[in-house]
C-alpha positions as CSV (number, residue, x, y, z in Angstrom):
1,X,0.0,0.0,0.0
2,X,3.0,2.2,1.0
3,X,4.9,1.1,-2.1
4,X,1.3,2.8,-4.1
5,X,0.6,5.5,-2.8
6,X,4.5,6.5,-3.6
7,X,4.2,5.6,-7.2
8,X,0.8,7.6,-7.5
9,X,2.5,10.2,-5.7
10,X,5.6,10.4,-7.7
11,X,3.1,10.3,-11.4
12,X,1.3,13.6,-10.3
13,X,4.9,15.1,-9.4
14,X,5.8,14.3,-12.8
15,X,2.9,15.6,-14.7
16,X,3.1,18.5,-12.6
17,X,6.4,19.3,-14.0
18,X,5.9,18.5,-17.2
19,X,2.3,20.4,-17.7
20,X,5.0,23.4,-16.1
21,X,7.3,22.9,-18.9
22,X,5.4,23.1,-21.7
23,X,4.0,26.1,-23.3
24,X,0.5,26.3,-22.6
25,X,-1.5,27.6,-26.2
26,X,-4.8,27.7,-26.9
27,X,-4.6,24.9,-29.4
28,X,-4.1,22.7,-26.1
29,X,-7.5,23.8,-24.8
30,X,-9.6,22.0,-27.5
31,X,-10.4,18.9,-29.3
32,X,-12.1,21.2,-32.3
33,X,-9.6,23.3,-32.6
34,X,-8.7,26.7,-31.4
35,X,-9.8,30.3,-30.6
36,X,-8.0,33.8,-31.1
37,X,-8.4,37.3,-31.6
38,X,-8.7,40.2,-33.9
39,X,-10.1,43.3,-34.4
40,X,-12.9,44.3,-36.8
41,X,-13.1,47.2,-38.8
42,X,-14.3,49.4,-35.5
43,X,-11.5,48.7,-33.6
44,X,-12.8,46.0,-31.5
45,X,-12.0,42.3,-30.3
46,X,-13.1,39.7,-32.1
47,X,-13.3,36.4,-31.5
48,X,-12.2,33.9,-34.2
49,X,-12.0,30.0,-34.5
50,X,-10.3,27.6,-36.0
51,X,-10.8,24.1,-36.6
52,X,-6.8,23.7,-36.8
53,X,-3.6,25.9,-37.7
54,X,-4.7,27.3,-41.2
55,X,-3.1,26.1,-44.6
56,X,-5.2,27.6,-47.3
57,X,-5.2,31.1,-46.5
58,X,-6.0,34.0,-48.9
59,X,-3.8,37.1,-47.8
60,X,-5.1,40.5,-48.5
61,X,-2.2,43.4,-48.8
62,X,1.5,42.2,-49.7
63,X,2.8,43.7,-46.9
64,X,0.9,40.9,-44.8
65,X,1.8,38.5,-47.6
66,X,6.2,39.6,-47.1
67,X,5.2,39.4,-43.2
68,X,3.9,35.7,-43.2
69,X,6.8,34.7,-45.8
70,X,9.1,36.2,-43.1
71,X,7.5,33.7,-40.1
72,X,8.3,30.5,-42.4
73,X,4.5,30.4,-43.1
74,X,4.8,31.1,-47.2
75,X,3.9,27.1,-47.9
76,X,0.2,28.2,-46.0
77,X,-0.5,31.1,-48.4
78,X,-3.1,29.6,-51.2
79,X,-3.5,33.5,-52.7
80,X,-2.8,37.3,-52.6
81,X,-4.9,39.9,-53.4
82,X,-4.9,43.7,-53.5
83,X,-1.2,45.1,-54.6
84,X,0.2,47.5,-53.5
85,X,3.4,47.9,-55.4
86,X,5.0,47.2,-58.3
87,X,7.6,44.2,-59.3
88,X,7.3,43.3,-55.9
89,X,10.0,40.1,-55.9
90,X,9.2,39.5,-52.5
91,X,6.0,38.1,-53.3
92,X,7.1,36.2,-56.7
93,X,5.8,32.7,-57.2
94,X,2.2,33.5,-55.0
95,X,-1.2,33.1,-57.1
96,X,-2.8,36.1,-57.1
97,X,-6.8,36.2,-57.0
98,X,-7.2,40.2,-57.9
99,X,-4.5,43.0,-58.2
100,X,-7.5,44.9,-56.3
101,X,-10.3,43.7,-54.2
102,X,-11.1,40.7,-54.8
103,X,-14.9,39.9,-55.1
104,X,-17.0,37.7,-52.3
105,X,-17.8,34.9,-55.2
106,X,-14.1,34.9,-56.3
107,X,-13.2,34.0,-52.4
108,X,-15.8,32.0,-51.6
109,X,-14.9,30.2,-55.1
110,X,-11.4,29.6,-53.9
111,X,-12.2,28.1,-50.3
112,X,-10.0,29.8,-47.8
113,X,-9.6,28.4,-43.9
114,X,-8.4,31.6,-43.4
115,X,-8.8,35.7,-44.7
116,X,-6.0,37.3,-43.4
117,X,-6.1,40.9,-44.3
118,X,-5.8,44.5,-43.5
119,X,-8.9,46.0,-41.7
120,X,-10.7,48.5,-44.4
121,X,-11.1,44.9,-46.6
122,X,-14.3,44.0,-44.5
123,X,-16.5,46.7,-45.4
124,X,-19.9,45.3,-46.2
125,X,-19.5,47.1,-49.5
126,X,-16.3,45.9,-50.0
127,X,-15.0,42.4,-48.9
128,X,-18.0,41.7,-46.8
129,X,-17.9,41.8,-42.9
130,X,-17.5,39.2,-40.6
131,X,-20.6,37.8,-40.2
132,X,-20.4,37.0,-43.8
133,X,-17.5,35.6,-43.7
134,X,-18.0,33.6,-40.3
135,X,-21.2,32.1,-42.0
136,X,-19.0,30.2,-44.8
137,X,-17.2,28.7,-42.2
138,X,-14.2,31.1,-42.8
139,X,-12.2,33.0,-40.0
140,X,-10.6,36.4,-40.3
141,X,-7.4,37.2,-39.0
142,X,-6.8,41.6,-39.6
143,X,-3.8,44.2,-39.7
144,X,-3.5,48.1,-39.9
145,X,-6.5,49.0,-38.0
146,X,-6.5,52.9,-38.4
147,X,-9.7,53.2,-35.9
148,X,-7.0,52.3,-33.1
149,X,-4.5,53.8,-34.9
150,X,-1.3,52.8,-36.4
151,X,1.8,52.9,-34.2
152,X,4.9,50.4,-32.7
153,X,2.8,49.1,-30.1
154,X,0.1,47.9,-32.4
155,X,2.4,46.7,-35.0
156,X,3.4,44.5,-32.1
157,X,0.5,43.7,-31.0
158,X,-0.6,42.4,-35.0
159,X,2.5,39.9,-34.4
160,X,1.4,38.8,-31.4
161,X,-1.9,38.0,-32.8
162,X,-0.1,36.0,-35.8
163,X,1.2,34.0,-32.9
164,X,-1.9,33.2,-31.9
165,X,-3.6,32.8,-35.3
166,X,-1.3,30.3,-36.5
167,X,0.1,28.6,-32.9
168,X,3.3,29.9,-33.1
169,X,3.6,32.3,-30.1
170,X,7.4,31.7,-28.9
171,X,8.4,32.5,-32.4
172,X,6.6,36.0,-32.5
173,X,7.2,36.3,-28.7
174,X,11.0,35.9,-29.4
175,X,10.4,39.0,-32.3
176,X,9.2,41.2,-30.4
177,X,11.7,41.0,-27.8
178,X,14.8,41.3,-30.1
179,X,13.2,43.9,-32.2
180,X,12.2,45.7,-29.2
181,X,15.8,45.3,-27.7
182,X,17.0,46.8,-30.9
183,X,14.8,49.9,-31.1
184,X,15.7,50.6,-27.9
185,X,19.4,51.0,-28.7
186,X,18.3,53.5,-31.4
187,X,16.2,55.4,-28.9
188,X,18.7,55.8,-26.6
189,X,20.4,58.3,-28.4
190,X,17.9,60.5,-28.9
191,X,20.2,63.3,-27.2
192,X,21.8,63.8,-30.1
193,X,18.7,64.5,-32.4
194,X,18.3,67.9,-33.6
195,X,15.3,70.0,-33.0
196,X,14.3,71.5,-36.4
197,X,10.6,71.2,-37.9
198,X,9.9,67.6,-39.2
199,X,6.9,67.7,-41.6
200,X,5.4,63.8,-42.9
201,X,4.2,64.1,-46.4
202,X,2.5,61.0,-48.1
203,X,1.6,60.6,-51.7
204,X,-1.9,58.9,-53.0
205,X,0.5,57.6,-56.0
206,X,-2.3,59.7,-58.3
207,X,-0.7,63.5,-58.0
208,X,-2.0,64.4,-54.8
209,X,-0.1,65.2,-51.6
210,X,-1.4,65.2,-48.0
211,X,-0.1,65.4,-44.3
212,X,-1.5,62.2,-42.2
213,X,-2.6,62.3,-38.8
214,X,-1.1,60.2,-35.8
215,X,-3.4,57.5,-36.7
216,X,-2.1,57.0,-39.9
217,X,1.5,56.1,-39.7
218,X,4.5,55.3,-37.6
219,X,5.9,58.5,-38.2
220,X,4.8,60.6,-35.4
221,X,5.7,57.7,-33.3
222,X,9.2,57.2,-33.9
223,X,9.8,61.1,-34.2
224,X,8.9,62.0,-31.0
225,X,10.4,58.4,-29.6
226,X,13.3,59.9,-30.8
227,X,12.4,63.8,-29.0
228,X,12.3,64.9,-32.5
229,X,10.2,68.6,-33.2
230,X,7.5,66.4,-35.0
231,X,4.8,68.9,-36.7
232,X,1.3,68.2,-35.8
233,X,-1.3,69.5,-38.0
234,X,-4.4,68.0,-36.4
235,X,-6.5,65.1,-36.2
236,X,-7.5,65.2,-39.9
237,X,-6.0,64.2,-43.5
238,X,-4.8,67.6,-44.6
239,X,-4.6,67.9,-48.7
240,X,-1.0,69.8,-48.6
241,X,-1.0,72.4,-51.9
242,X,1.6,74.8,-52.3
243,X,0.4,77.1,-50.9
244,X,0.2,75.3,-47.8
245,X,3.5,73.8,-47.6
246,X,5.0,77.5,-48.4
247,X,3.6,78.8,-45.3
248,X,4.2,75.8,-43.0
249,X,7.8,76.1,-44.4
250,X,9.2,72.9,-42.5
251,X,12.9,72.7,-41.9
252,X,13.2,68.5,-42.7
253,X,10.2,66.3,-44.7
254,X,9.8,62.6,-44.2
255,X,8.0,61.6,-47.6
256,X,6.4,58.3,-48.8
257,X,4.4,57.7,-51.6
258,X,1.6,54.7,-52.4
259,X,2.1,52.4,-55.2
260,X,5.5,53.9,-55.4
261,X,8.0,52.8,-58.7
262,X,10.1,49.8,-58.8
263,X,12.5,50.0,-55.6
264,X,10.3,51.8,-53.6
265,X,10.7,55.1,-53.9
266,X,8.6,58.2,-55.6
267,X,10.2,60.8,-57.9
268,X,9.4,63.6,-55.6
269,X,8.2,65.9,-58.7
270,X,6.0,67.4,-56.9
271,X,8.5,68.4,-54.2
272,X,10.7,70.3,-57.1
273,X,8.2,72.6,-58.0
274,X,9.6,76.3,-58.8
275,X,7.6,77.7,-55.9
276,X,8.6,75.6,-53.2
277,X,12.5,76.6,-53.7
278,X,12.4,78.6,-51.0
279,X,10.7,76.2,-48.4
280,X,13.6,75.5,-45.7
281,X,13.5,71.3,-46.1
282,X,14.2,71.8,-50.1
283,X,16.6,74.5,-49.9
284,X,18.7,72.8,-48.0
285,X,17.6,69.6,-49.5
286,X,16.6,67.6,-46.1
287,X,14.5,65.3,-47.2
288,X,14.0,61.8,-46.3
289,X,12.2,59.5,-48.9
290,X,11.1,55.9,-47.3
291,X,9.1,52.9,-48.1
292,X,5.4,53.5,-47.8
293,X,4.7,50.2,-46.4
294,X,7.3,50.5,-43.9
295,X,6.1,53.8,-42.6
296,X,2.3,52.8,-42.8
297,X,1.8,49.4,-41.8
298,X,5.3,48.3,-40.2
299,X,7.8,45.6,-41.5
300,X,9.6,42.5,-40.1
301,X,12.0,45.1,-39.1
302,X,10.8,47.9,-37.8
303,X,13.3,48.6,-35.5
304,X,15.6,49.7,-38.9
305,X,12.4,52.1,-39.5
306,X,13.6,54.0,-36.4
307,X,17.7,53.9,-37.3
308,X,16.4,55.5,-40.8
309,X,14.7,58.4,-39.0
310,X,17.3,58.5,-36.3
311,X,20.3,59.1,-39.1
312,X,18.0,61.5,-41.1
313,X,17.5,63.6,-38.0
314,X,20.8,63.2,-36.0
315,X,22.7,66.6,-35.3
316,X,26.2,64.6,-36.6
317,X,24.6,63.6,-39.9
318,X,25.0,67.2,-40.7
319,X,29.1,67.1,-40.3
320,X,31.5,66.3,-42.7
């Protein structure tokens, strides 16, 4: 009896430690699969199921596409859809469903187990909201939510939901720790930035210009990160004429443009204009051009988003 209750007692010790060791998900909670969540086109969470870790999924936005490529996961990708570049090599080889939207009965046509897209897709007029989707059996997994606003901490925050989606959370865990790690080396020389007038300028890619609020970008974030004079023009998308940027006059421009040219970048044309020869930034020809996905929706490194504005704006880049 003695000899039992030792061997009973030493099995419970052992599954003890063992249940301790390993790495709880919520895959482990079910026999029908699993649960995560996302946020919907409002900004709130959503609760999505699985029956197991998708394999057929349809990506909207190649920016989500590069970031699932980046996490191992390009074998799971069945189709893209809506481009946002051109030449894009990163992507090569992936089936593309529509350069644009894609439409419901083209989706539903190609059986997904998985949508995983940026937010504004699931507009009822659009891609068709969740509901929709959740009655076909499909889940949705979303990025770039501008009703919470884009910014570092949701960037990370879309990774750590990845995780989740796809049961893979010590990978993403482990990538946001470095690439936290690494941003904060960048960050902490933020005594040496300079304090002149930083002004973000984004192109449509169809000829006009506009200023974007916080919401909209990364920008503002890593600016001020940085104790950068970051110029804040309100809560709104200001449509920047000439006449505008003249008498805002700002001393350093951060540009990106939208379906930029082959290599990412924009020919800043509009930038050259006669008028704007006396504006301080294109006098003295401070301006940074970046990738518009970079600075919009984040990348697999954005801690090289924040050495880019740090060397742009550092006081020493200025010496010879």
């Amino acid at each position: 009896m003695y000899k039992k209750l030792l061997v009973s007692l030493s099995l419970i010790v052992t599954c003890f430690i063992i249940s301790g060791c390993h790495e709880t998900t919520k895959a482990d909670q079910s026999k029908d699969g699993y649960s995560f969540e996302t946020l919907n086109l409002e900004g709130k969470k959503v609760e999505q199921h699985v029956k197991k870790s998708p394999n057929k999924v349809l990506v909207i936005g190649e920016k989500n596409a590069e970031c699932l490529i980046y996490f191992g996961l390009e074998e799971k990708i069945d189709k893209l859809a809506y481009l946002e570049s051109v030449n894009n090599k990163k992507i090569k080889g992936i089936s593309v469903l529509a350069k644009e939207w894609p439409s419901k009965e083209a989706v539903v046509k190609a059986k997904p187990d998985l949508i995983y897209g940026i937010s504004t897709a699931f507009q009822k007029d659009r891609l068709g909201d969740f509901n929709f989707w959740n009655e076909q059996g499909i889940a949705i997994g979303t990025t770039s939510n501008y009703k919470n606003g884009i910014s570092p901490d949701n960037y990370f925050l879309e990774i750590e939901e990845l995780g989740h989606i796809f049961n893979m959370n010590q990978k993403t865990d482990r990538f946001i720790k470095e690439q936290k790690e690494s941003i904060k080396k960048v960050t902490d020389q933020k005594k040496k930035i300079g304090k002149e007038s930083i002004l973000f300028v984004a192109s449509d890619g169809r000829g006009n210009y506009y200023y974007y609020p916080d919401e909209y970008s990364l920008v503002d974030e890593v600016v001020r990160e940085l104790d950068g004079n970051y110029l804040d023009l309100g809560e709104e998308v200001v449509n920047l004429s000439y006449e505008s940027l003249i008498k805002i006059n700002p001393e350093k421009i951060i540009f990106t443009s939208f379906m930029a040219s082959e290599g990412g970048k924009d020919s800043l044309k509009w930038l050259e204009h006669d008028s704007l020869k006396n504006v301080a930034a294109i006098k003295n020809k401070e301006i940074l051009e970046m990738n518009y996905d970079d600075v919009i929706r984040g990348n697999e490194n954005i801690s090289n988003v924040y050495q880019e504005i740090y060397d742009f704006l550092k006081v020493e880049s200025k010496e010879k």
